[in-house]
LODO-418838 format. One record per residue: x, y, z of N, C-alpha, C in turn. Coordinates in steps of 0.1 Angstrom, whole numbers, plus 5000, padded with zeros to 4 digits. Layout:
LODO-418838
XYZXYZXYZ
...
//
This chain:
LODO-418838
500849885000500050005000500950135000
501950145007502850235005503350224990
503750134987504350214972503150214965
502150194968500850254956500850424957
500750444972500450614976501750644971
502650644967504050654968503950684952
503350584941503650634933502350744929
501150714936499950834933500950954936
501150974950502351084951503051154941
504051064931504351104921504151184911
502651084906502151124894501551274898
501051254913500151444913501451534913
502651494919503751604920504151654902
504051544894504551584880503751694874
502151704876501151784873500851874883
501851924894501552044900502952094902
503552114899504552184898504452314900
504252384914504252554915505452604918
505552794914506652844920507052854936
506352804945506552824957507452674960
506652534948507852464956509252484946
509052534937510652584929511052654939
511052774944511752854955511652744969
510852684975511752604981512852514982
512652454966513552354968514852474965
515152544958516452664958516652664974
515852734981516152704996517052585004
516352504998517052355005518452324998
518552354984519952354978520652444989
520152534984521652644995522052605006
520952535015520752475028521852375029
521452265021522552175017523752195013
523852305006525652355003526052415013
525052535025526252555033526252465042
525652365051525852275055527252205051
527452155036528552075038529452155032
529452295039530652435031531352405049
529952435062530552395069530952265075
531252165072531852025072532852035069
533052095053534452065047535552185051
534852305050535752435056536452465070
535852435078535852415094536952305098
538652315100539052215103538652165116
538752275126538752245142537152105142
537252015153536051985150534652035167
535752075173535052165184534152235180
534652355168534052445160533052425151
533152285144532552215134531352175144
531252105154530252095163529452215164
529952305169529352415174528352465159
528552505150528452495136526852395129
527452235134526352175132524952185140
525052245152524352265159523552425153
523752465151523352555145522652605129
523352525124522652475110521852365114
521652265122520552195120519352225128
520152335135518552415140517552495132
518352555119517852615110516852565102
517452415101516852345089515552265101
515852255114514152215117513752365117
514352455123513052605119512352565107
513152585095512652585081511752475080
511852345081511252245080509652285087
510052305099508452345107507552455099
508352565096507452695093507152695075
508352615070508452625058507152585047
506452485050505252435044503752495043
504152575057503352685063503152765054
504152845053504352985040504252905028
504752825024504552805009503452695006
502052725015501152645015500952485012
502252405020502252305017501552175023
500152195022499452075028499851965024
500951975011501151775014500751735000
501151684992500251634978498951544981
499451454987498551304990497851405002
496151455006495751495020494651385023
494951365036493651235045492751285043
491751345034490851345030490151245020
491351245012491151164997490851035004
490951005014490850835023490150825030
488950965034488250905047487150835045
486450805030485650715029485850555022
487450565022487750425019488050325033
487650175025487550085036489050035044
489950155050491250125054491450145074
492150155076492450205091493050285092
492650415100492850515100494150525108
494750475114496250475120496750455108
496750355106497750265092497650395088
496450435075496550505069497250645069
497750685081497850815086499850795087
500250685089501550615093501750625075
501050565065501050555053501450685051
500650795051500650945045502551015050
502350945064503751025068505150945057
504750815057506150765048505850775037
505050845026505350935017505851055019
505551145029506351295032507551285032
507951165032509751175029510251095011
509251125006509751074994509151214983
510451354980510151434978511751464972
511951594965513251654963513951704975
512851774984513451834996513551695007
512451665006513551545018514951485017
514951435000516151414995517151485000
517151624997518251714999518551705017
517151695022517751695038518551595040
518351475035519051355039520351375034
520651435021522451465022522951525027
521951695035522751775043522551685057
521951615062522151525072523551435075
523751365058525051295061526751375057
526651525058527751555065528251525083
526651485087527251465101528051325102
527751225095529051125093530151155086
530051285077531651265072532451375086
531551445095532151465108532651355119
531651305118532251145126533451095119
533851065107534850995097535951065104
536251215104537351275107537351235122
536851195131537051225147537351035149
536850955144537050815145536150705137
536950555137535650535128534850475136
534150475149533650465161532450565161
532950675157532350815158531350805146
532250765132531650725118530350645118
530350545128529750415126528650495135
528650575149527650645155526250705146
527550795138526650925129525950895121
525950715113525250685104523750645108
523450615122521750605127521250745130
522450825134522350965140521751005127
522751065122522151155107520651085103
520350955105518650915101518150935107
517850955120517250975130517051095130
517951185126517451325131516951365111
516951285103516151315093514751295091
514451185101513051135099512451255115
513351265124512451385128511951525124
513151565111512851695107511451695096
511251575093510351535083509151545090
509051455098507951405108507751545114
508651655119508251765125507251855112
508051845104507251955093505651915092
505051755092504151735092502951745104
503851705114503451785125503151895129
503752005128503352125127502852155119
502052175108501152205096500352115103
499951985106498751935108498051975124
498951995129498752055145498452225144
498652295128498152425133496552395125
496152325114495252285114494452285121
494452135131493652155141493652275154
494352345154494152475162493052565158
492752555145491952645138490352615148
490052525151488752485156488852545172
489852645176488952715189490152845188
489552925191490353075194491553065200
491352995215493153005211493852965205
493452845196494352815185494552865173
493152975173493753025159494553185167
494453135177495153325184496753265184
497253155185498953105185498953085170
497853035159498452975147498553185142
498053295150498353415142499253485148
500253385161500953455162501853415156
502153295153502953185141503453235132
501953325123502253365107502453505113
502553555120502753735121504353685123
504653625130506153605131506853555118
506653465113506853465099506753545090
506153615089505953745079506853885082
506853875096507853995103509453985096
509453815101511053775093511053765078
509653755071509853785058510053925052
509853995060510054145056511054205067
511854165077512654195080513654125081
513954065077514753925067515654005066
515554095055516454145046517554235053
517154295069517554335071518754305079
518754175081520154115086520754015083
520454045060521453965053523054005061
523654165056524554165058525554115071
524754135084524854095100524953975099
524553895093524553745090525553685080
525953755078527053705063528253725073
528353825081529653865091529853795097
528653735109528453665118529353515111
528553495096529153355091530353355088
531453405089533053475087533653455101
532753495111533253495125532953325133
532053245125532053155133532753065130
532953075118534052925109535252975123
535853085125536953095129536753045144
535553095151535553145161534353045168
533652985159532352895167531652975174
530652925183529652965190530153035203
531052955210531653025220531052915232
530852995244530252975257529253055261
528553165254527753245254526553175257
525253205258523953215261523153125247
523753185235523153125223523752995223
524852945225525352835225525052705231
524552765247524352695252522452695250
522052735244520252695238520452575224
521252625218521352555207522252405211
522952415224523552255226522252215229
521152275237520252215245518652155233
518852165222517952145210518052025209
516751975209516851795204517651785190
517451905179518751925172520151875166
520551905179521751895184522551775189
521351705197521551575199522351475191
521851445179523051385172524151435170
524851545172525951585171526451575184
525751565196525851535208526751335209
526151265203526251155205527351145190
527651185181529151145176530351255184
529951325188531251385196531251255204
530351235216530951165224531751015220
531550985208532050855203533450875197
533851015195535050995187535651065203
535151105213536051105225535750955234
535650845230535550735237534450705247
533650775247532550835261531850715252
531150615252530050565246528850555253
529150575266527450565277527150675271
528050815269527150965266526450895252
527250845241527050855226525750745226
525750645236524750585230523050635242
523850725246522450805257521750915249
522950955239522351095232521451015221
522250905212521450815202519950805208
520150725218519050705223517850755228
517750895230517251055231517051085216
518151105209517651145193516151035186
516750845190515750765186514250815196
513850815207513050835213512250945207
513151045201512651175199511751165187
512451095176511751085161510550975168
510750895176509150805175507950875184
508450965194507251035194506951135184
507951215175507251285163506751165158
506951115153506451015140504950985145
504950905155503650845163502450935165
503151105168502551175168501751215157
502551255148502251325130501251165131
501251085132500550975123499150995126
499051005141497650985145497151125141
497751235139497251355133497051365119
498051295108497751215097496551135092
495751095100495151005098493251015095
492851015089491751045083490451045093
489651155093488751185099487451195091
486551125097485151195087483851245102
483851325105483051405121481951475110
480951465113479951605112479651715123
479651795114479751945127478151965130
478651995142476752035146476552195145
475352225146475352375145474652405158
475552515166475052535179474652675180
473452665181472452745185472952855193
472753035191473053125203472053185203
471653235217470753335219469353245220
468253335222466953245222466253185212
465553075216465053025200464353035197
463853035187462753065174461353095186
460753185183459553265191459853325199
461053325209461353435222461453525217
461953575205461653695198460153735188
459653825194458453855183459053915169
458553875160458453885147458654065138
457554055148457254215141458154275146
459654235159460054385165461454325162
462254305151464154295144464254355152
465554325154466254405164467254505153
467054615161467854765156469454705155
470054715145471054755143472054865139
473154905135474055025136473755045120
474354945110473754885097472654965093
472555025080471055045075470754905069
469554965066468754845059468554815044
469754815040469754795025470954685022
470954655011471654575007473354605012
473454735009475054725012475454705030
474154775035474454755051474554595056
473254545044473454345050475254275044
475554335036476554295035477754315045
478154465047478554505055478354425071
477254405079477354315086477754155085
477254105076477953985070479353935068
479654045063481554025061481654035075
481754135085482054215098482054035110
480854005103480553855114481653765108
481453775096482353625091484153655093
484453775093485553795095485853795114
484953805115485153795132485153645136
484253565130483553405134484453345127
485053365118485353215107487153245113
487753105117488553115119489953145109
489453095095490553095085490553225080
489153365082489153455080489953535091
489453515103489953595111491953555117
492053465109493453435108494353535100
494053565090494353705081494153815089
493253845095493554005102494053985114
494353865120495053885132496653885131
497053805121498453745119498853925109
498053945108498554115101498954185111
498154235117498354265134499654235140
499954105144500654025151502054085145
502454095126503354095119503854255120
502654355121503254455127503854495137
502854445148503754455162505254385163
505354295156506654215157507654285149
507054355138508354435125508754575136
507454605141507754715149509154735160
508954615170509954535179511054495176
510854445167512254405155513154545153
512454685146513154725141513754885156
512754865164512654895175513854875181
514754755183515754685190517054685179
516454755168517654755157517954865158
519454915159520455045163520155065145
520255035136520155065127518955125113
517955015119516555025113515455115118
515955165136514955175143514155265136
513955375128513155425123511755375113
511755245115510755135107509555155120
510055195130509355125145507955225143
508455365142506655425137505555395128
506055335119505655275104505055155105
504955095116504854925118503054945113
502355025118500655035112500755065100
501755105096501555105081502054965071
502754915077503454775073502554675075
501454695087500254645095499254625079
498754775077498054775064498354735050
499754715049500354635037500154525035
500354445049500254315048498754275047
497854335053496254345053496054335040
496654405028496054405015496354285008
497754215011498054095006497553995009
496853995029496253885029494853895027
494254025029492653995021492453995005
493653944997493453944983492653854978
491953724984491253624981490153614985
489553724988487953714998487453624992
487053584978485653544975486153364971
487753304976487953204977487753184988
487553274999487553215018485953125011
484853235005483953205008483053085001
483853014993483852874986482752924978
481852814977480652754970479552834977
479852924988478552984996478353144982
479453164976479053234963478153224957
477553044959476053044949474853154951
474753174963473853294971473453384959
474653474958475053574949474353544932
474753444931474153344915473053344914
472053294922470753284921469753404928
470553534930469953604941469953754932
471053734918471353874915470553964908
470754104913470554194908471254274905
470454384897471254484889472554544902
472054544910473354664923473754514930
473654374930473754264938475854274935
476454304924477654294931478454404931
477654544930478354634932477654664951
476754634956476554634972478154484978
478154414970478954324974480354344973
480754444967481854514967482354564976
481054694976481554824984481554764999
480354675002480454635015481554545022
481954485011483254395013484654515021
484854615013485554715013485254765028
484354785030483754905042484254755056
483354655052483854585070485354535071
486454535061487054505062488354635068
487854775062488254905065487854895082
486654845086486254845098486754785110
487454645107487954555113489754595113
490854645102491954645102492354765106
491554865101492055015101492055095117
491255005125491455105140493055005150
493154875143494454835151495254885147
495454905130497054965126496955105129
495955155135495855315141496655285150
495855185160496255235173498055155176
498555015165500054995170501055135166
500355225153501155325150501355435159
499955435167500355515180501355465191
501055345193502055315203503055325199
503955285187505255255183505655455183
505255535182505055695180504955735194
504355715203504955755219505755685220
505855535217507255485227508155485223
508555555208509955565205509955735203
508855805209509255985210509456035197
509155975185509755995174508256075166
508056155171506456235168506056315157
507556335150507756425141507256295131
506656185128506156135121504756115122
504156145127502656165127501856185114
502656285107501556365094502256245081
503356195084504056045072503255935073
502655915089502055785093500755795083
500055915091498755915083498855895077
499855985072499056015052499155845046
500555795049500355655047499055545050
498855565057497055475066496655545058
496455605053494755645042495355615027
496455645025496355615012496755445008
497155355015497355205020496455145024
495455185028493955145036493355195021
492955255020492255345007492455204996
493455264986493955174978493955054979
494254974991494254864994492754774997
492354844998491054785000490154804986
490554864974490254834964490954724954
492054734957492854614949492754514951
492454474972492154314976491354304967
489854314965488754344956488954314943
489754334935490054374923490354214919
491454194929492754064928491353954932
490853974943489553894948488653824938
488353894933487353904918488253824905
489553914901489653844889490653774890
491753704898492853634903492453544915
490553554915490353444926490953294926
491153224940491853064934491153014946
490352954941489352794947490152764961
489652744969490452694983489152534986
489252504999488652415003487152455008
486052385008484652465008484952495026
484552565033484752625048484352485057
482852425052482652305060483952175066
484852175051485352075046487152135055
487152205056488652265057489652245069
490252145073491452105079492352185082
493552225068494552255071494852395075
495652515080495652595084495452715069
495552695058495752755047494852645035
493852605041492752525030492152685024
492052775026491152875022491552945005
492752865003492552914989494852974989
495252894976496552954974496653104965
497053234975496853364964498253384964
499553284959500353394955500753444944
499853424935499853544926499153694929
498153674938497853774945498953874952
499453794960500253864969501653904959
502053874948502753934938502554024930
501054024926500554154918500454234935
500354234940500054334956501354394952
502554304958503454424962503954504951
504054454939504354564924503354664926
502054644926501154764925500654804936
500854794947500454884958501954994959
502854994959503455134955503455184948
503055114931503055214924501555304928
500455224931499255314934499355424942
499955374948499955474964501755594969
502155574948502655684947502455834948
501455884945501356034947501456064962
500956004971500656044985502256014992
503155924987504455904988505656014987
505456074975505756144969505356264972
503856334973503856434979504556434995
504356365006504856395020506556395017
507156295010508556345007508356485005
508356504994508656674989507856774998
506656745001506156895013506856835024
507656745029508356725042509556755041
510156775031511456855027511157035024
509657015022509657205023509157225035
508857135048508757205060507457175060
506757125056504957125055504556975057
504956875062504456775063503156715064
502356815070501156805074499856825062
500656895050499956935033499956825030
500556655035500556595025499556505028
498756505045497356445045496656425035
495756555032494856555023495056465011
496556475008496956404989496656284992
497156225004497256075013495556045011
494656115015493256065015492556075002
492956204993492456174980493156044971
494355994974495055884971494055774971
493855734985493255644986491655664988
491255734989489955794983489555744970
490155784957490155734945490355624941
491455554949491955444944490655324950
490455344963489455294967487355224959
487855414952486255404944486655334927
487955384921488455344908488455194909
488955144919489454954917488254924921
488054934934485954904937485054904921
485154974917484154954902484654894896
486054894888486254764881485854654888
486054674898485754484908484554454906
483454564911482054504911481254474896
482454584885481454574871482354434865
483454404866483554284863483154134872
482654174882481854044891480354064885
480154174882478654194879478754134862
479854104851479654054841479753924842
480453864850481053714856481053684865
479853684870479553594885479253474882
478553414871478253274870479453214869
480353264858481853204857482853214870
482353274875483453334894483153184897
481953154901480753064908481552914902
481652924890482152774877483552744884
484452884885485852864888486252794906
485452814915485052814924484352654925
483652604922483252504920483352394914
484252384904484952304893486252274893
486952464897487952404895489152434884
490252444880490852444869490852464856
490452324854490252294840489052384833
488152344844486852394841486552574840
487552624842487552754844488352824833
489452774830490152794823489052794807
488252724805487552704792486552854794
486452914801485353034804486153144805
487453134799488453284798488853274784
488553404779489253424760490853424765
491253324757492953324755493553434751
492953534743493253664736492453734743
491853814751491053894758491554014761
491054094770491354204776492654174791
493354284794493954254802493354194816
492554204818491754104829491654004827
491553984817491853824811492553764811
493453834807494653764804495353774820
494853814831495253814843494653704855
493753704846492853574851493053444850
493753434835494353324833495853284840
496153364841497453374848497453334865
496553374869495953364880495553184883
494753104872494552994874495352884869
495952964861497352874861498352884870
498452944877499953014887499552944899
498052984907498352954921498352814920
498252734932498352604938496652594937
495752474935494652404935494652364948
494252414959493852344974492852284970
491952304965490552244971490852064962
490251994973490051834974488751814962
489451724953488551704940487151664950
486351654942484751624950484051694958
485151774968484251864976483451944969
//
């Protein structure tokens, strides 16, 4: 049964081929070359320990978070199995010994066996150690990756799990945008350690203490004669991969539950009929929408995962750049980095909302998706725009740096403005099918946008150029506070300009939205002119580019 899933495995990896797993597997090459840059470079082997410990910390970070960001639920998902006649252990033990039959696991397993050509130089005692060691801590980094993706999964089903899975991705995203900032600190750092290792410092001694580490723990001790240590640390390393493994499996393993729907508030007749309750909301179409989004982004956990992890990514870019002697001027700006990332992650609204699109199909009217626009725009302005106020206030008292007040705004309105017409835009015609909401497991079932989040960051500066541009130049003539206004007419227009393209092209292709959403791929692809208008040709690009989450059948 394993080489069956093993070769199904295959055949779906030849026909999905996305850029997200091309840039990881480049990741994992580099990963693998400095790994054995430090093996072969590094004579000392004190140093070379210290070293290994440190690179294979990296590669379980990456391993855990990495599947995360590049939406990798896995080719083969325990879905495709839960109505076949199997056992759900087995089955789930099955899914995990495919996770290691991949390009990237490959590559881990050779940057793994530099730790025996470390053993080779220290003894052949040490040699003969490293070769269960390096497996052992291969099958944990594997087993971890699946572990954590399937463990933030199930978090989704109660608040605090989706309150840790958004502090997870804010933290991730903080380092994806402040990454950059300590290439060069990092390249120095790697110059100083070949010579100089880790040391006796604080960081050294966290990273000896990493299950990690452990294997490097147990061939030292073998090439120093110690074998009680070498075969205690072995034995701690084995221990370690069978509770991942055992773990990931039973989380692996296919579920079929029906959800109940639990009733709030009183039921049916405690309220009289003739007396609705008042809301803030008018009573029109755009206000029902407006409440609608407001609830579902508040209630739905894979929704409200997107505006919390935005949040989260500001406060952390803020702290980050806060603690940096060199960046710290990013630390006022963090609500504005807050509202950037808000635009790239609400670029998929109308894939959160699966197949409940039918509504829309059989309900429309002449104003049915221009109220569905504007209202989408308004609860979403309502839910993001008073946190990235208020982290920009904080980061602005606590770093005394006040002379940025009239840069911040003008940025929040013309980033909020703009951005909330482009999610919309991208929403509509670069939508990509996720998993229906009933059906959704993994932490990122709600639909792959990174082509979304590509066309975002190219065109959210160029949009939200003038209001840029004006506060430079009136902040260089002394007037910083002239450049509000440009900041709100920025995103003022940009706001109403992309909003109408969105709702007049959902208002010509909502059945086709509905087809793409429902079908799927292939089926979508036949409802776009190959030669068309640029929306078209963006659309197509769009369903061919992202990743297909959604599970055939659903």
């Amino acid at each position: 049964m394993a080489l069956v899933l093993i070769r199904l495995k295959l055949a779906l990896m030849r026909r999905s081929f996305t850029g997200m797993r091309v840039l990881g597997l480049v990741l994992a090459l580099l990963g693998t070359a400095a790994t054995w840059y430090f093996a072969l470079a590094v004579p000392a082997p004190g140093i070379r320990s210290d070293l290994f410990a440190l690179v294979f910390a990296v590669w379980a970070a990456g391993w855990a978070l990495g599947p995360t960001v590049a939406n990798g639920a896995g080719t083969l998902r325990s879905q495709y199995f839960a109505l076949l006649p199997m056992d759900r252990r087995r089955t789930g033990a099955l899914l995990l010994v495919t996770a290691f039959v991949d390009i990237g696991p490959a590559l881990t397993l050779v940057a793994a066996a530099a730790l025996v050509w470390h053993g080779a130089t220290l003894s052949a005692g040490a040699a003969l150690v490293a070769v269960p060691a390096a497996l052992l801590l291969w099958i944990s980094l594997i087993a971890l990756s699946r572990l954590v993706f399937r463990a933030l999964g199930a978090a989704m089903h109660s608040r605090l799990g989706v309150e840790i899975a958004s502090v997870q991705w804010g933290l991730i995203l903080a380092l994806l945008f402040f990454g950059w900032m300590a290439v060069q600190p990092a390249l120095a750092a790697t110059l100083e350690l070949r010579e100089q290792g880790l040391g006796e410092g604080t960081a050294g001694a966290v990273l000896a203490a990493l299950p990690a580490s452990w294997p490097v723990h147990a061939v030292d001790a073998a090439g120093a004669g110690n074998w009680g240590a070498a075969l205690g640390w072995l034995a701690a390393t084995a221990l370690t991969a069978l509770v991942l493994a055992s773990v990931t499996a039973v989380l692996l393993a296919p579920r079929v539950a029906a959800r109940g729907v639990r009733r709030r508030g009183r039921p049916l007749g405690a309220r009289p009929l003739s007396r609705p309750a008042r809301g803030l909301l008018p009573d029109t179409p755009l206000g029902a929408v407006v409440g609608k989004e407001v609830r579902q982004w508040w209630r739905d956990p894979w929704r409200g995962l997107e505006v919390r992890a935005a949040l989260w990514a500001g406060l952390f870019i803020g702290l980050l750049s806060w603690w940096s002697e060199v960046f710290a001027f990013f630390a006022p700006f963090s609500g504005v980095i807050c509202a950037f990332i808000m635009v790239l992650a609400t670029a998929n609204m109308y894939g959160h909302d699966g197949t409940a699109l039918w509504q829309a199909v059989v309900g429309q009217g002449r104003d049915t998706a221009r109220a569905d626009v504007r209202g989408r725009q308004i609860a979403v302005l309502l839910l993001s725009a008073p946190g990235a106020l208020v982290l920009s206030a904080l980061f602005i008292v606590s770093t005394g740096e006040h002379w940025t007040w009239p840069y911040v705004l003008t940025g929040l309105a013309a980033v909020f403005g703009v951005g909330s017409g482009l999610s919309l835009l991208f929403s509509v015609v670069a939508l990509s099918p996720g998993v229906d909401p009933q059906l959704r497991v993994d932490a990122n079932d709600s639909g792959d946008n990174q082509v979304q989040v590509w066309l975002s960051l190219a065109a959210l500066p160029v949009l939200t150029a003038p209001a840029v541009l004006a506060a430079v130049f009136l902040g260089l003539a002394g007037t910083p506070w002239a450049a509000l206004p440009v900041g709100a007419a920025n995103g003022l227009l940009g706001a109403w300009w992309l909003g109408r393209v969105a709702h007049r092209r959902l208002a010509a292709r909502l059945p086709e939205t509905f087809t793409r959403i429902r079908y799927g791929r292939e089926v979508a692809l036949r409802s776009v002119p190959e030669r068309g208008s640029l929306l078209d040709r963006l659309e197509r690009t769009a369903i061919s580019g992202n990743g297909e989450t959604r599970p055939q059948g659903s």
